[in-house]
DRENDO-1510 file (C-alpha; in Angstrom, 1 decimal, always signed):
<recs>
REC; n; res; u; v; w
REC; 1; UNK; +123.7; +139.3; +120.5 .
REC; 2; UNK; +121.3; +137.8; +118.3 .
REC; 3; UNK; +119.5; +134.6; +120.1 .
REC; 4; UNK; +117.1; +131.4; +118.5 .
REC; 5; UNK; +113.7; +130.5; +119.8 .
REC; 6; UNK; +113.4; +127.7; +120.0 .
REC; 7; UNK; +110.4; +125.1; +119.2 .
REC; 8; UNK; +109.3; +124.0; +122.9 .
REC; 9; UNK; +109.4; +119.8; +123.6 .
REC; 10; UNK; +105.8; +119.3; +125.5 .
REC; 11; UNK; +105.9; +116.0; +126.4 .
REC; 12; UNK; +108.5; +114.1; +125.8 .
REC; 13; UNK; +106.9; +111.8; +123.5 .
REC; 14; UNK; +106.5; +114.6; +121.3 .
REC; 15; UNK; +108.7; +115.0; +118.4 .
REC; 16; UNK; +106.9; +117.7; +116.4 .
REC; 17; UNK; +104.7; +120.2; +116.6 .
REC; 18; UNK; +102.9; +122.6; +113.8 .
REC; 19; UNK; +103.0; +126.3; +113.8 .
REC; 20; UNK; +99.2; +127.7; +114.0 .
REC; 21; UNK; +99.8; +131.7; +113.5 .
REC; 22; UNK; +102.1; +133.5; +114.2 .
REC; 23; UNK; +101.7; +136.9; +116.7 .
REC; 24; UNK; +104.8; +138.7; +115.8 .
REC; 25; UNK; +106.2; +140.0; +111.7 .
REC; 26; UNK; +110.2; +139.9; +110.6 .
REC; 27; UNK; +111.1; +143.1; +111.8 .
REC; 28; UNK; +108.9; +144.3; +114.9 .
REC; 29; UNK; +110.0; +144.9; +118.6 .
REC; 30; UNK; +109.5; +142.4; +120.9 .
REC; 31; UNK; +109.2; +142.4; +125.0 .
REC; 32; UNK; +109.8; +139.7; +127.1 .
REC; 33; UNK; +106.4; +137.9; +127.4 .
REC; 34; UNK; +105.0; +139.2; +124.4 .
REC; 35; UNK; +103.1; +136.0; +122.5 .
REC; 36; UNK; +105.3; +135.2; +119.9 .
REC; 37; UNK; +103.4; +132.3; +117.9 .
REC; 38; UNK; +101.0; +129.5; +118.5 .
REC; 39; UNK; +101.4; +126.0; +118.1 .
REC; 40; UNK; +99.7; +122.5; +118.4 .
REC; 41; UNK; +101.1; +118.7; +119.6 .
REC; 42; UNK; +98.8; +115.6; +119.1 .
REC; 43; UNK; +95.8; +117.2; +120.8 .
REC; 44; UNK; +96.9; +120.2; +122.4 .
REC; 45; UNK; +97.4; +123.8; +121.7 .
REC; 46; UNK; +100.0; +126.5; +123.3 .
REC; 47; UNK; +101.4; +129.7; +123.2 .
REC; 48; UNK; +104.7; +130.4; +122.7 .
REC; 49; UNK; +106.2; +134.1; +124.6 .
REC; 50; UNK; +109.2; +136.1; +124.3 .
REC; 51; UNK; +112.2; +134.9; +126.6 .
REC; 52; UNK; +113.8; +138.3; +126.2 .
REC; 53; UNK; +113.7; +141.9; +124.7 .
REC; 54; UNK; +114.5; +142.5; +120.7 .
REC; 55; UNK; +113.6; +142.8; +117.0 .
REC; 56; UNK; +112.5; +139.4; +115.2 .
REC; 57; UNK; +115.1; +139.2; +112.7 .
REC; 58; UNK; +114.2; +136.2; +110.9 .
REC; 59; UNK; +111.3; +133.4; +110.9 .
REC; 60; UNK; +112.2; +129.8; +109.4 .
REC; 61; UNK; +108.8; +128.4; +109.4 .
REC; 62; UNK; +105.4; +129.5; +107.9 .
REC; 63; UNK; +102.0; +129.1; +109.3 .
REC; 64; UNK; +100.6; +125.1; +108.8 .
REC; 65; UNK; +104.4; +123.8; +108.6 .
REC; 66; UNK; +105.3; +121.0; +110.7 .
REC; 67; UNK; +108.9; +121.6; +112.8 .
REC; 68; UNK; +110.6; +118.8; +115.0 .
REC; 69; UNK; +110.6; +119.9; +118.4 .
REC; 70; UNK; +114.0; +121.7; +119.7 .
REC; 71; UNK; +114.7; +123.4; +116.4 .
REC; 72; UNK; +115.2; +127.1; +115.9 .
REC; 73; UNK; +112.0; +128.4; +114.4 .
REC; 74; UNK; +113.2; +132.0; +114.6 .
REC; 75; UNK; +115.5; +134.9; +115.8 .
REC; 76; UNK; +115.6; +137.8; +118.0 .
REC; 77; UNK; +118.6; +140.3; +118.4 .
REC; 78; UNK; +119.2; +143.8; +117.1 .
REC; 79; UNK; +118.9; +145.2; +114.0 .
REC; 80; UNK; +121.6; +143.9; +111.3 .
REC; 81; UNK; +122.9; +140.8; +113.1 .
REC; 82; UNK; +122.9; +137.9; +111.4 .
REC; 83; UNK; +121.0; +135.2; +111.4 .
REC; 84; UNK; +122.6; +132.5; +109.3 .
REC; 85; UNK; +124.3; +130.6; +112.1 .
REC; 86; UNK; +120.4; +129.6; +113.5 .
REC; 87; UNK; +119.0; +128.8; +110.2 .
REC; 88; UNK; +118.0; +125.1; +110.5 .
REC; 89; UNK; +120.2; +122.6; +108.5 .
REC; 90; UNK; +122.0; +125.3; +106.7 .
REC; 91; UNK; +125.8; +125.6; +105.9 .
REC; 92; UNK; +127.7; +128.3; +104.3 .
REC; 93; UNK; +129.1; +128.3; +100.8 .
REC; 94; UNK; +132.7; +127.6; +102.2 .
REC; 95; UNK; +131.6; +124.6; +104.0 .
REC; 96; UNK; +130.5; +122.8; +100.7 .
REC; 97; UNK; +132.5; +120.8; +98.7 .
REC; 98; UNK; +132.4; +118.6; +96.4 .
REC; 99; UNK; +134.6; +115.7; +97.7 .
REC; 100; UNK; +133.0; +112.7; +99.5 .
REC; 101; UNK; +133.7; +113.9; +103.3 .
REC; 102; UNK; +132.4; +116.6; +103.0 .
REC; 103; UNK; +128.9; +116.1; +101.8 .
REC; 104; UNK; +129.0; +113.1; +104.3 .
REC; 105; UNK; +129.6; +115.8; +107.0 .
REC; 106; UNK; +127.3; +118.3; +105.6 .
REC; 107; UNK; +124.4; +115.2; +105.5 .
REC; 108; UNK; +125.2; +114.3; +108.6 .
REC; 109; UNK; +124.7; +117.5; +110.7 .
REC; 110; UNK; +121.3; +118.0; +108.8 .
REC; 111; UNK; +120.7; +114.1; +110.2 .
REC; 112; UNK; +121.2; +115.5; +113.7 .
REC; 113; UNK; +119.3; +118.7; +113.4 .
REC; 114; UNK; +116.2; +116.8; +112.6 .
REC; 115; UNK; +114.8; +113.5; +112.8 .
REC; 116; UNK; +113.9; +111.0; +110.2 .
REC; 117; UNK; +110.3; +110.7; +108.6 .
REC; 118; UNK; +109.1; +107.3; +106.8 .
REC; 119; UNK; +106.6; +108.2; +104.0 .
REC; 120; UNK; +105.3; +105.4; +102.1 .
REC; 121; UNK; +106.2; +105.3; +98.2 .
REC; 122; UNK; +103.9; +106.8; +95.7 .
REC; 123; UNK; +104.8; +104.2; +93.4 .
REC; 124; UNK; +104.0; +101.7; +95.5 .
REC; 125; UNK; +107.4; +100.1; +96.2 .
REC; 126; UNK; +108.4; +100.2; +99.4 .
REC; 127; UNK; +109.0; +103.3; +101.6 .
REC; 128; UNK; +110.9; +106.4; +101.4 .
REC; 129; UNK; +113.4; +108.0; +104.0 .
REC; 130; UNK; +113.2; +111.6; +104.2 .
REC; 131; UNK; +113.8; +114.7; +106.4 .
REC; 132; UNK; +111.1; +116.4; +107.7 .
REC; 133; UNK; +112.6; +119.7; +106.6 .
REC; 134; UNK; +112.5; +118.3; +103.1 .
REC; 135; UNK; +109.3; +116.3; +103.3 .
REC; 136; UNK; +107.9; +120.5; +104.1 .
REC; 137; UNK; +109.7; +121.8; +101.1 .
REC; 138; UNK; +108.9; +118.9; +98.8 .
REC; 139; UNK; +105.0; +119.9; +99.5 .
REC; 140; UNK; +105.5; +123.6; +98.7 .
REC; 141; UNK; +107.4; +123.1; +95.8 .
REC; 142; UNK; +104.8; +120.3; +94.1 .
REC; 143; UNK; +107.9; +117.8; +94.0 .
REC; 144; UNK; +107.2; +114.3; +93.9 .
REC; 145; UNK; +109.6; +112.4; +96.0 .
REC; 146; UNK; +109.1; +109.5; +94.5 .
REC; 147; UNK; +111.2; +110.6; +91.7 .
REC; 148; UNK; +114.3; +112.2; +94.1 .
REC; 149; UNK; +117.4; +110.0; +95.1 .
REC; 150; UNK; +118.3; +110.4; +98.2 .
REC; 151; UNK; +122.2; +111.8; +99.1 .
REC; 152; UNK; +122.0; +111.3; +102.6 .
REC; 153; UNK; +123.1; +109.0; +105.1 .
REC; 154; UNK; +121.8; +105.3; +104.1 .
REC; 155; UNK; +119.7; +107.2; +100.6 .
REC; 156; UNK; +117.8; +109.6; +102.9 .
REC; 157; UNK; +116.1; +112.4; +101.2 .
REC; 158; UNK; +117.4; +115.7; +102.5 .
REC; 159; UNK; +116.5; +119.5; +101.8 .
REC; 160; UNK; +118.9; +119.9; +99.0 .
REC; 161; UNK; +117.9; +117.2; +96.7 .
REC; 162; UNK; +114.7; +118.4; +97.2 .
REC; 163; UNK; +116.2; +122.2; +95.8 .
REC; 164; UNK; +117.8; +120.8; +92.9 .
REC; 165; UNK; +114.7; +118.3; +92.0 .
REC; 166; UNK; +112.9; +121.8; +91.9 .
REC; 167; UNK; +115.2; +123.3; +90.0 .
REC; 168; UNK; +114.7; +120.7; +87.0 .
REC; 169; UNK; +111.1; +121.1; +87.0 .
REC; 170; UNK; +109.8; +123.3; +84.2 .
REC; 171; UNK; +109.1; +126.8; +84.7 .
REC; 172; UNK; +106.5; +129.4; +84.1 .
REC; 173; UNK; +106.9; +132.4; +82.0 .
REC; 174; UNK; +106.3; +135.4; +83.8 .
REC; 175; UNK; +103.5; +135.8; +81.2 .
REC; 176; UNK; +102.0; +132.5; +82.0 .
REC; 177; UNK; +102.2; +132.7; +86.2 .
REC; 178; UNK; +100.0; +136.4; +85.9 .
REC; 179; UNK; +97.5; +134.8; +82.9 .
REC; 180; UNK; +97.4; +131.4; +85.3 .
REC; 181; UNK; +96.1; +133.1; +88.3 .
REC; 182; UNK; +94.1; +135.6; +86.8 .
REC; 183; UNK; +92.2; +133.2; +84.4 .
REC; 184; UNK; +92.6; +130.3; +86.5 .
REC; 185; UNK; +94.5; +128.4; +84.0 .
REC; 186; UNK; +97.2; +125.8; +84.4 .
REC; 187; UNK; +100.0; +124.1; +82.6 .
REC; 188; UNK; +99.4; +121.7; +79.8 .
REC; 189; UNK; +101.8; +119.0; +78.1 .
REC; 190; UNK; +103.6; +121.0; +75.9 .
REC; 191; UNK; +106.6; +123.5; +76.6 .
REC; 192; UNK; +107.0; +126.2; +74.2 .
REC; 193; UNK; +108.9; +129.0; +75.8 .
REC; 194; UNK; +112.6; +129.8; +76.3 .
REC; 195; UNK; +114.6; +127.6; +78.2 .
REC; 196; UNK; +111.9; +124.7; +78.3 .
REC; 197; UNK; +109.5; +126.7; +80.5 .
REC; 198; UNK; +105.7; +126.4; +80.0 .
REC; 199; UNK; +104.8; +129.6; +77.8 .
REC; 200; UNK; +100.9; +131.4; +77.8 .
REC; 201; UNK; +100.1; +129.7; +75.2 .
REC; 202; UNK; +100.7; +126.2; +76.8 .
REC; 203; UNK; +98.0; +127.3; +79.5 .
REC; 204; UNK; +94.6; +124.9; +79.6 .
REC; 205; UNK; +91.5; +125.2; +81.4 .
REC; 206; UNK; +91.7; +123.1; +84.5 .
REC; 207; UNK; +88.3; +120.7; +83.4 .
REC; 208; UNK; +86.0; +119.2; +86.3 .
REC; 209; UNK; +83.2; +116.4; +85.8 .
REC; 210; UNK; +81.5; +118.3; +88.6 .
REC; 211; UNK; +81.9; +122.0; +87.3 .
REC; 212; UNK; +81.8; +124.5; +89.8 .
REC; 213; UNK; +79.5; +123.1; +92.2 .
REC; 214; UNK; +82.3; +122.7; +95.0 .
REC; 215; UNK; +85.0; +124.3; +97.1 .
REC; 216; UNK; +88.3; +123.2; +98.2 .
REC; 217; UNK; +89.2; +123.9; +102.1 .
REC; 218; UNK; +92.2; +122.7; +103.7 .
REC; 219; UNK; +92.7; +120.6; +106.0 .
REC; 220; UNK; +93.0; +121.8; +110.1 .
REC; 221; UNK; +96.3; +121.0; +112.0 .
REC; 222; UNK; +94.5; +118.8; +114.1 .
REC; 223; UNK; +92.7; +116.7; +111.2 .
REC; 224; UNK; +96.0; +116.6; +109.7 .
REC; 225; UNK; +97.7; +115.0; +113.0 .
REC; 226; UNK; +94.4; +113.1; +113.3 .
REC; 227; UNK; +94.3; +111.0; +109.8 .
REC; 228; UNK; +97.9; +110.8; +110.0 .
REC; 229; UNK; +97.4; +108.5; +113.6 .
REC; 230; UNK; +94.5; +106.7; +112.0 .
REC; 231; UNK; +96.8; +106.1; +108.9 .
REC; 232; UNK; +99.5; +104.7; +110.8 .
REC; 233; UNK; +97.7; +102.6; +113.4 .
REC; 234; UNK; +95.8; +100.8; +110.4 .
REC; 235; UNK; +99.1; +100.8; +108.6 .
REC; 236; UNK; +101.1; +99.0; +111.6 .
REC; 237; UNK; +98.7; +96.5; +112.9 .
REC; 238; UNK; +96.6; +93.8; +112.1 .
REC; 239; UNK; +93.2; +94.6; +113.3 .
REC; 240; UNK; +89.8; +92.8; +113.4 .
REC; 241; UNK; +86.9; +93.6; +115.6 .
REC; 242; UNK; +84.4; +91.5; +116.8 .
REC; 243; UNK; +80.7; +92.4; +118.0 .
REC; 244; UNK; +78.9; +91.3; +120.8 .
REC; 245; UNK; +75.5; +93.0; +122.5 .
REC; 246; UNK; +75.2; +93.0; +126.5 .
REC; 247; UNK; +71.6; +93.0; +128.0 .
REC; 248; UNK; +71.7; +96.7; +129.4 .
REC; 249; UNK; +68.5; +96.2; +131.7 .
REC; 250; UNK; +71.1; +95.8; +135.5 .
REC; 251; UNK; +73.0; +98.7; +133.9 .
REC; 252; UNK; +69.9; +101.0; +133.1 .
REC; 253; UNK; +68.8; +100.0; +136.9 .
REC; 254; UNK; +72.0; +100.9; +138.5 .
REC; 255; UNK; +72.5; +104.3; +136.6 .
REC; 256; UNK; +68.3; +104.8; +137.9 .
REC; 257; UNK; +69.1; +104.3; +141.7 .
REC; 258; UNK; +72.3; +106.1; +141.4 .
REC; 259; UNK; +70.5; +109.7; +140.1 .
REC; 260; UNK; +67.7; +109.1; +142.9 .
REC; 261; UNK; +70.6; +109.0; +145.2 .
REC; 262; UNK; +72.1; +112.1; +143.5 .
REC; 263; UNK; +68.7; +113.9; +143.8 .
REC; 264; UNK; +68.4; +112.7; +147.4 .
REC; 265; UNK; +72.1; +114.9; +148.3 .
REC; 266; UNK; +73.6; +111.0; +148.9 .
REC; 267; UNK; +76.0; +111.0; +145.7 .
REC; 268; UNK; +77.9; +114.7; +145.0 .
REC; 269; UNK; +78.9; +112.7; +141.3 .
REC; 270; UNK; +76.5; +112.6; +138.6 .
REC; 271; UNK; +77.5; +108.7; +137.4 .
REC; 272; UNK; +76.6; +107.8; +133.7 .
REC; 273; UNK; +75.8; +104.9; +132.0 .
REC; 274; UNK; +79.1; +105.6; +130.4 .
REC; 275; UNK; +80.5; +105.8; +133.7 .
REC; 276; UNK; +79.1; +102.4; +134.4 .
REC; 277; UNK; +80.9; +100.6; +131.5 .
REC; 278; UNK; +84.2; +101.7; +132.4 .
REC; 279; UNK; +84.2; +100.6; +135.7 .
REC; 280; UNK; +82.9; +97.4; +134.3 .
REC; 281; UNK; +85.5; +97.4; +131.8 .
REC; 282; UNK; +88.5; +97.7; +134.0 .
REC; 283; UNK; +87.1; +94.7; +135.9 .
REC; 284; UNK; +87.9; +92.9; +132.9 .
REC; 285; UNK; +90.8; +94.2; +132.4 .
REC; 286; UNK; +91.7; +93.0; +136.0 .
REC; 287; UNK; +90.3; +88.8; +134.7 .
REC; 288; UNK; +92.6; +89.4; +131.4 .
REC; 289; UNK; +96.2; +91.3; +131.4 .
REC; 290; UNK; +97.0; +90.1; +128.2 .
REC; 291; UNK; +94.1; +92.5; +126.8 .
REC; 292; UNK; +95.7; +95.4; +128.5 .
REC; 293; UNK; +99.0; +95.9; +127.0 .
REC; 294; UNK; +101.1; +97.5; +124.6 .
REC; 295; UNK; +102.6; +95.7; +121.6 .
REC; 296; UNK; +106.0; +96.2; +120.7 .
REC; 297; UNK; +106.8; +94.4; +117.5 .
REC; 298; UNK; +108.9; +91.9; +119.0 .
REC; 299; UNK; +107.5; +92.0; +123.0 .
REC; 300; UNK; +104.8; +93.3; +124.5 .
REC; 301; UNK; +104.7; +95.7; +127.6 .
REC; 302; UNK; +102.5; +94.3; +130.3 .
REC; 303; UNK; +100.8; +96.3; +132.9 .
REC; 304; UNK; +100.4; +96.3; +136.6 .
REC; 305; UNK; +97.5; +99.0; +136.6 .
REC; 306; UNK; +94.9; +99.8; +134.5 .
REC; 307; UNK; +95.4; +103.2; +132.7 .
REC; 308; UNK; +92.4; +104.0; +130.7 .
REC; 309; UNK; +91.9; +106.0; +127.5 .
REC; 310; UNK; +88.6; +107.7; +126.9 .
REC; 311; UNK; +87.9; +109.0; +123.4 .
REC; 312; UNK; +86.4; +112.8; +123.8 .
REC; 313; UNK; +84.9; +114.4; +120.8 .
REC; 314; UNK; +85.6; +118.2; +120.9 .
REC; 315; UNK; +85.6; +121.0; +118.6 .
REC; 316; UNK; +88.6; +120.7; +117.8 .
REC; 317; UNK; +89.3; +117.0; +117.0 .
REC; 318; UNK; +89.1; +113.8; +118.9 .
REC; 319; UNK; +91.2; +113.4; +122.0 .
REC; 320; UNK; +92.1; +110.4; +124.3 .
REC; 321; UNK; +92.7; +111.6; +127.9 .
REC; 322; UNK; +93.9; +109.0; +129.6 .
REC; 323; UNK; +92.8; +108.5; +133.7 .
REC; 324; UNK; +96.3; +107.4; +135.4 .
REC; 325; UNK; +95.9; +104.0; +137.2 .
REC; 326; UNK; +91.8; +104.0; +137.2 .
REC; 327; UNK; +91.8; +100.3; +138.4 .
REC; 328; UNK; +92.3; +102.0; +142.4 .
REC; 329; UNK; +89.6; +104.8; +141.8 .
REC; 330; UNK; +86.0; +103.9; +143.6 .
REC; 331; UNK; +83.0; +104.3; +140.5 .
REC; 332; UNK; +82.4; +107.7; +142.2 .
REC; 333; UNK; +86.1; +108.7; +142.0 .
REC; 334; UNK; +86.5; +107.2; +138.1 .
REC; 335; UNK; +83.6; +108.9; +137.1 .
REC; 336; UNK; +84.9; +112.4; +138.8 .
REC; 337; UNK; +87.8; +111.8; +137.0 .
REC; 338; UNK; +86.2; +111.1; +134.0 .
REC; 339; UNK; +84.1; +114.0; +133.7 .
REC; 340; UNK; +87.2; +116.4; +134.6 .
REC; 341; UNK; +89.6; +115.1; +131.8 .
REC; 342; UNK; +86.6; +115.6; +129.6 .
REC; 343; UNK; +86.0; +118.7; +130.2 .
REC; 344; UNK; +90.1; +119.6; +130.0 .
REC; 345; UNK; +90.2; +118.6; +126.9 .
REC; 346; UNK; +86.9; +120.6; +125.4 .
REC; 347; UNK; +88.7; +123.6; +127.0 .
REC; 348; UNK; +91.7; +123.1; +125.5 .
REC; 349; UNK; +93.5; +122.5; +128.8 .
REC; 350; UNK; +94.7; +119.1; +129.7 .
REC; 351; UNK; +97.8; +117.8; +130.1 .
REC; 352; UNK; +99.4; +116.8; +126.9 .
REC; 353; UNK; +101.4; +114.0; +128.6 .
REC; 354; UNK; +98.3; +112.6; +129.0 .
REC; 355; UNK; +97.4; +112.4; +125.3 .
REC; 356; UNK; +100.1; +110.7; +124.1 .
REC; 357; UNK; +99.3; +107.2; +123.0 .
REC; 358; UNK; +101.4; +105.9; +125.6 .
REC; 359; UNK; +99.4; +107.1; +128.6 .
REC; 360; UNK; +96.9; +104.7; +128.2 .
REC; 361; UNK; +97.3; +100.9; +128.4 .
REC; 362; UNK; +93.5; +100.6; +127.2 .
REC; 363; UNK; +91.2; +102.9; +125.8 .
REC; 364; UNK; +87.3; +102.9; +125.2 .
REC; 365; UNK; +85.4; +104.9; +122.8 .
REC; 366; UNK; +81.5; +105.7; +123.1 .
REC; 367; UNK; +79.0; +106.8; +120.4 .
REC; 368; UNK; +75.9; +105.4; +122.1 .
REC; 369; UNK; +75.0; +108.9; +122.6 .
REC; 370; UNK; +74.9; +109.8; +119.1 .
REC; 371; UNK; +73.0; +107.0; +118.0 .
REC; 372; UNK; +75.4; +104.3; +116.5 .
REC; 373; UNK; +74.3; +100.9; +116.3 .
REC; 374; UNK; +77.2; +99.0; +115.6 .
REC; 375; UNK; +81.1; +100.5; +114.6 .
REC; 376; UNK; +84.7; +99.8; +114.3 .
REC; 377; UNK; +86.9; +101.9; +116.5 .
REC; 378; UNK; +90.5; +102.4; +115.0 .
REC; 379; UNK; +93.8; +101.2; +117.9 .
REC; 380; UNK; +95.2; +103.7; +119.6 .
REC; 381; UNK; +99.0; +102.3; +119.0 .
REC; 382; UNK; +100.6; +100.7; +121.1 .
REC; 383; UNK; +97.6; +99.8; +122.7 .
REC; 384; UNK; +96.6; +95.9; +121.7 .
REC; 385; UNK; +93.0; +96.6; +121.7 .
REC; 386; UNK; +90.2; +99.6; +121.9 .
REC; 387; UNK; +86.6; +99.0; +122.8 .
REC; 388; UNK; +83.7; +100.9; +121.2 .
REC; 389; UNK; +80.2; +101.2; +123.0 .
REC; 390; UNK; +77.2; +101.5; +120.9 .
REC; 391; UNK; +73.7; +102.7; +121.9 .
REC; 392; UNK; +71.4; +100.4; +123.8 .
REC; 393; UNK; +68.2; +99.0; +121.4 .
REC; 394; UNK; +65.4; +96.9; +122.0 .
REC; 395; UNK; +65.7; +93.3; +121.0 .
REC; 396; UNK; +64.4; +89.6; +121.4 .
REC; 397; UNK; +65.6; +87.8; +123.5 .
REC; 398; UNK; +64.9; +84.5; +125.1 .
REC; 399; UNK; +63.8; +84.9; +128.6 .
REC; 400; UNK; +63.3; +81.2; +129.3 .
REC; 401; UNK; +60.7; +78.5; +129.4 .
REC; 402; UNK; +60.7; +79.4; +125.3 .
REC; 403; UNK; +59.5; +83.1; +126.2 .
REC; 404; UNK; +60.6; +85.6; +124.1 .
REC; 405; UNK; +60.5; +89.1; +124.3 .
REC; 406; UNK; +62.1; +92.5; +123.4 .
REC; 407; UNK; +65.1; +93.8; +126.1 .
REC; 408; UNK; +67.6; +96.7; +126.2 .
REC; 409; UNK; +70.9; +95.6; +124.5 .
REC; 410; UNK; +74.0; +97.5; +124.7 .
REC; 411; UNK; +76.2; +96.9; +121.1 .
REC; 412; UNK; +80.1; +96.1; +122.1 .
REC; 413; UNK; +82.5; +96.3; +119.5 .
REC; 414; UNK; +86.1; +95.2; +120.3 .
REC; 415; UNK; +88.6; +96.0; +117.6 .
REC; 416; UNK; +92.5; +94.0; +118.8 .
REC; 417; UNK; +95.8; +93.4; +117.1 .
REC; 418; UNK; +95.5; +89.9; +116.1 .
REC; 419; UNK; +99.2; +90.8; +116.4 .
REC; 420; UNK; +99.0; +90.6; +119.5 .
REC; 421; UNK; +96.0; +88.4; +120.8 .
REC; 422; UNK; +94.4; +85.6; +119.5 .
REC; 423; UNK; +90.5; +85.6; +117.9 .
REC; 424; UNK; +89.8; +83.6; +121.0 .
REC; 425; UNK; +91.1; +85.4; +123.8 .
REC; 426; UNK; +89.7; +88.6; +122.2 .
REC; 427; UNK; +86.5; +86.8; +122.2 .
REC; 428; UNK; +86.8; +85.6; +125.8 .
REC; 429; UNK; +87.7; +89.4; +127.2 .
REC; 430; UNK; +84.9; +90.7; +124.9 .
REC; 431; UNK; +82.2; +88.3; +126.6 .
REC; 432; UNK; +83.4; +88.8; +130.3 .
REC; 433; UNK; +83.2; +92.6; +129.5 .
REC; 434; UNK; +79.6; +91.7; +128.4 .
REC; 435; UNK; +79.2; +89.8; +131.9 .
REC; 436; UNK; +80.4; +92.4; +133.7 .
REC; 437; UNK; +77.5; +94.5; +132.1 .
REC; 438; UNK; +75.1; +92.5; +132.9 .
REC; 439; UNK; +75.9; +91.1; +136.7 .
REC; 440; UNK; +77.7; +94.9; +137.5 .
REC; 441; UNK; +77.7; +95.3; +141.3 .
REC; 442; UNK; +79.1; +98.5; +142.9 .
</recs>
């Protein structure tokens, strides 16, 4: 008997997940174990294997598409079994009608096989409901949403009126699809062929200001999931960042005595200076709760420990690990802990559930390392705030007695929902975070 497999939930903030390749073609034998496709959450990548012996009858999705977790994203059975009954959304052609209940019904069990996507208008008014079924086939059929009426539940946007939007859209000759490809040609204005489709001789040259001096590359799953978090986190807050520098000189000292003690066999942890600001961080964290919490809209969750998010560039995208109540580790423990999440994540290992935004009630980005003087690090929704450490540089300062003279400063950049906090408790957490710096005693 012919049996689904299923898109795998990791994480159960997850709600979709994109295909990356898949191992297996429509019509080979499979074995129980055999790697059947890849696939990739937020920041993570998996492998999904066989649950059982059989041919792969069907596959739903492509390579690139998104899929909502816990959908059928293919079938294995024997030979000549069907495979309708697992399609995703689909009915049969004696299940439509045209009277009111039942395209309710037939909107309704698409509703429930997947979940709802908000897209913002591309006219500009508003936002549109869709499926995320039909959001995929919209894409791969070049139809503009903005033009379809909904016919689901509440005016959602569902696969069909995404087929029959296509189906009004003017076709290409078979004439003009093999001259288009081959000549790299598209369609003009005018429609000259049978039917109202787009004839050869309506083909132009597609014309470029830069000529052929570039090439187009798509986009990576993971820079896809990435600019779609960024989007939404400036899309759903009100963020502001303010700068402040910390006088890095008791820092610098501390991170000095700490590698003699490493060299000397006293320490078995190689601290950082990166290592350093955390700790001081989630001191501060400790002087102002308000600063580490998650805003809701219309409350704000408040928490008991510290849980802190640390932005890790890797090949394959930014990640934000986050360490699980780092307020009880000693600096030797956080910086253990630090260093292993790290490397999970440039290995392609860590735990997704401890990706998700959610994990992490505060998070800190560094680019001292690389250079940066100054920045503005994007929220990590829910969080309420994210603070970015920039690379220490020399400059004057007042030493006292009107002396004057050049000193280590460490660049703080503290980017908060003003949704959530107020300019001047921002500026309050940002300067004990600075103090911290600067008086740090372990």
């Amino acid at each position: 008997m012919a049996s689904p497999v299923i898109m795998p939930r990791q994480g159960q903030s997850v709600e979709t997940c994109i295909i990356g390749q898949w191992y297996k073609a429509v019509g080979e034998q499979v074995k129980v174990g055999d790697i059947l496709f890849s696939y990739e959450t937020d920041k993570a990548s998996f492998e999904e294997e066989a649950k059982e012996d059989g041919e792969l009858l069907a596959i739903f999705y492509e390579e690139g598409d998104e899929v909502p977790v816990l959908v059928n994203v293919a079938v294995l059975g024997k030979a000549g079994e069907s495979v309708d009954e697992f399609r995703p959304g689909s009915v049969s052609r004696e299940e439509v009608s045209e009277e009111p209940e039942a395209e309710e019904q037939q909107a309704t069990k698409e509703l429930s096989v997947e979940p709802e996507v908000i897209i913002a208008n591309e006219a500009g008014e508003g936002r549109l409901r869709i499926s995320p079924r039909a959001k995929v086939m919209a894409e791969k059929l070049g139809v503009s949403v903005s033009k379809v009426k909904g016919t689901g539940p509440q005016g959602r946007i569902i696969a069909r009126d995404i087929e029959q939007a296509a189906a009004a859209l003017p076709q290409m000759t078979r004439l003009a699809q093999e001259k288009a490809a081959t000549e790299k040609l598209v369609a003009g204005e005018a429609e000259t062929g049978i039917g109202g489709r787009i004839a050869a001789e309506n083909l132009v040259e597609y014309q470029s200001v830069y000529g052929d001096d570039f090439e187009v590359k798509k986009l990576s799953n993971m820079r896809k999931l990435i600019a779609k978090s960024m989007h939404q986190s400036l899309q759903n807050s009100a963020q502001l960042t303010h700068h402040m520098s910390a006088d890095a000189r008791r820092i610098m000292a501390l991170r000095k005595q700490l590698k003699a003690k490493l060299e000397a066999g006293e320490l078995n942890q190689n601290i950082t200076i990166n290592d350093l600001v955390c700790y001081a961080v989630i001191q501060a964290l400790k002087k102002f709760p308000q600063v580490n919490t998650h805003f809701l809209g219309d409350s704000m969750r408040w928490f008991k420990k510290v849980h802190l998010g640390l932005a890790v560039d890797t090949d394959r995208g930014l990640m934000v690990p986050a360490i699980r109540q780092a307020d009880d580790l000693s600096l030797e423990g956080l910086s253990s802990q630090l260093a292993a999440v790290a490397a999970q994540c440039r290995k392609g290992n860590v735990n997704p559930e401890l990706l998700k935004p959610e994990a992490a009630s505060f998070t800190v980005s560094n680019l001292g390392n690389y250079g940066v003087e100054m920045f503005t690090p994007v929220i990590n929704l829910p969080q309420t705030a994210i603070l970015g450490v920039c690379t220490i540089v020399p400059r004057p300062k007042d030493l006292g007695d009107g002396v004057y003279g050049f000193v280590p400063m460490m660049g703080l950049s503290l980017t908060y929902d003003h949704q959530a906090l107020d300019g001047g408790e921002a500026t309050l957490f940002l300067r004990e975070v600075k103090d911290q710096i600067e008086n740090l005693t372990i």
